[in-house]
C-alpha positions in Angstrom: 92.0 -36.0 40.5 90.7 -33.3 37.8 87.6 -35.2 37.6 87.0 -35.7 41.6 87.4 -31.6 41.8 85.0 -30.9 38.6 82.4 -33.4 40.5 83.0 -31.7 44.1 82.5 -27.8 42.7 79.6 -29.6 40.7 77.9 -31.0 43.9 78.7 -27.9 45.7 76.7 -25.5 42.7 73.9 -27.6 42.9 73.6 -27.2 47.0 73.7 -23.8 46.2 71.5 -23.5 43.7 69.0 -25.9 45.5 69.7 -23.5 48.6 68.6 -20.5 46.7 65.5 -21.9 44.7 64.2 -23.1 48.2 64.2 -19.6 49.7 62.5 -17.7 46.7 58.8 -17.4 46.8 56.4 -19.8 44.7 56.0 -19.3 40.9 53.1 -17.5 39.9 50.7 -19.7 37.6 52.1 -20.6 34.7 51.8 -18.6 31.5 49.7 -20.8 29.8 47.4 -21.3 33.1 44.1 -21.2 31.2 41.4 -19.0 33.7 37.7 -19.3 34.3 37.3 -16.7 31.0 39.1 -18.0 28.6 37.2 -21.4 29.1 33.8 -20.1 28.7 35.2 -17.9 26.0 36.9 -21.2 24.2 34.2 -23.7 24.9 30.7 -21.6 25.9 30.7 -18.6 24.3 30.4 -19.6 20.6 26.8 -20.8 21.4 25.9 -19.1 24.5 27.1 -15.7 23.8 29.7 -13.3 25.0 27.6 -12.5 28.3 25.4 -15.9 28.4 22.7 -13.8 26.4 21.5 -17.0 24.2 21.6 -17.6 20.6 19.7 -19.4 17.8 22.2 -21.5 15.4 20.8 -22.2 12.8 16.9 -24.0 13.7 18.5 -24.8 17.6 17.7 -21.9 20.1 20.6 -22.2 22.7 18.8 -20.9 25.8 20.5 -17.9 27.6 22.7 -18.2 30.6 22.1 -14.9 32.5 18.0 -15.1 32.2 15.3 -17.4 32.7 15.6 -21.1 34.3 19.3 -20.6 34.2 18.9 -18.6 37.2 17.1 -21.3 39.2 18.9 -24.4 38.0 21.3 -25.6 40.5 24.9 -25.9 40.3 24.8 -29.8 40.3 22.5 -29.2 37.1 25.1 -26.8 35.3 28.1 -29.4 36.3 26.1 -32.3 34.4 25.0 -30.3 31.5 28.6 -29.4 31.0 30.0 -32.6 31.8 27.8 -35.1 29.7 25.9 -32.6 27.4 22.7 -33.5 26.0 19.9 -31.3 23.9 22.1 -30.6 21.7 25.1 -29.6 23.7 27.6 -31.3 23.3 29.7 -33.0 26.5 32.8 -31.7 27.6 33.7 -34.5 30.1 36.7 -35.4 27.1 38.1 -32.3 26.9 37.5 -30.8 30.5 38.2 -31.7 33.9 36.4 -31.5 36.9 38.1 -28.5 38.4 37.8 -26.9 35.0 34.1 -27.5 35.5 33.5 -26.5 38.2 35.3 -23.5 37.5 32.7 -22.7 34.4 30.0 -23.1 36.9 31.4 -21.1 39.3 32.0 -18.4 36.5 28.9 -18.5 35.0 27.7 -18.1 38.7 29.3 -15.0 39.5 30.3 -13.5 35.9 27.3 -14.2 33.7 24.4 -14.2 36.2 26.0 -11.7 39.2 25.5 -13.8 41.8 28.2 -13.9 44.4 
């Protein structure tokens, strides 16, 4: 009998609880939600610099994101660069997905070259 009364109060938290979480308004993203940013700052920046300026490592010139054919290329061009690397870039396709991608494209886009 003890048990069939723990179980019934049991059932009847959870419908409460299940009640409540339904009527509370969706999470924000989660903490460790990784944005546009951090991306290019994790996987672009190192070579590219901080604002897509270029660099030169070591006897490799690593052309410039916000200058130059950069500006022209199209985004399909960016997305492969990104994705399967090449000239000395390496690919990301491994460690990024396709949304992440596209949102380095986007970012470079709009944050980098100031185009909207």
């Amino acid at each position: 009998m003890r048990v069939k009364s723990l179980f019934q109060s049991t059932g009847l938290c959870l419908a409460l609880t299940a009640a409540g979480c339904a009527s509370r308004p969706e999470r924000p993203a989660a903490a460790g939600a990784v944005t546009p940013r951090v991306l290019y700052e994790r996987n672009c920046a190192v070579c590219h610099g901080p604002q897509g300026q270029g660099t030169e490592l070591g006897t490799m010139k690593v052309p410039p994101l916000n200058s130059g054919a950069a500006l022209n290329d199209p985004d399909e061009k960016f997305y492969k660069q990104i994705n399967d690397g090449g000239k000395g870039m390496p690919p990301f396709k491994a460690t990024l997905d396709d949304g992440q991608i596209a949102d380095l494209v986007r970012f470079i886009r709009e944050e980098i070259q100031g185009k909207k």
